[in-house]
N, C-alpha and C positions, 0 to 999 in steps of 0.2 A: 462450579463448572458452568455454569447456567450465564454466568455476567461474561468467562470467557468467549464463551459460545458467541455471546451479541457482539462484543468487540472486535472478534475475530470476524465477522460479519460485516462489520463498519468497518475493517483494513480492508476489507476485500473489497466492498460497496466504495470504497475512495479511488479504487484506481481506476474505476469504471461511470462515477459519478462525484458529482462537486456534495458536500456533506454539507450539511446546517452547524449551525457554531454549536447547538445542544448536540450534538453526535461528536462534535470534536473535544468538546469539555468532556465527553464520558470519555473519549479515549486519554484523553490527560491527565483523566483522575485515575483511570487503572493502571495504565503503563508504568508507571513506577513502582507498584508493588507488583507486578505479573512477570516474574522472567520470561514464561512459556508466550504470553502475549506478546509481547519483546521478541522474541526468536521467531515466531511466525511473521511479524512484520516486517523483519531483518530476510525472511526466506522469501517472501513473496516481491520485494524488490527486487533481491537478486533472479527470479527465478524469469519477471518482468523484463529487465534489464538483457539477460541471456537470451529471451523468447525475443526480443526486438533486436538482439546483438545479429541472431541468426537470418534472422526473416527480412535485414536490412533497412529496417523503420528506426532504429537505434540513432542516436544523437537529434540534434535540432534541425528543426524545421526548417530553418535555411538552407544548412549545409544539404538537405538532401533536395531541393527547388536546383541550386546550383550545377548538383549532377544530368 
């Protein structure tokens, strides 16, 4: 549980900051055996995606300069 813990750490620490190539080889070497690291990654996009769908920040930078 301990290696999901960090990982699941490094999905979250990505969408709020740029990761070093050593933080992204550990998630490429787990992700393929972790279903549960998998489904959280899968959750956290969507949950990402939904919270900027709602708040209006959702899609690209242009489109929203152009409104």
């Amino acid at each position: 549980m301990g290696k999901c813990k960090h990982i699941t750490r490094l999905l979250s620490d990505a969408l709020d900051r740029p990761l070093t190539a050593g933080e992204w080889i550990a998630i490429g070497v787990h992700l393929p055996t972790c279903s549960g690291c998998r489904n959280y990654r899968r959750h956290i996009g969507l949950l990402r995606a939904a919270s900027q769908e709602i708040s209006g920040t959702g899609g690209s930078r242009d489109a929203r300069e152009e409104q």
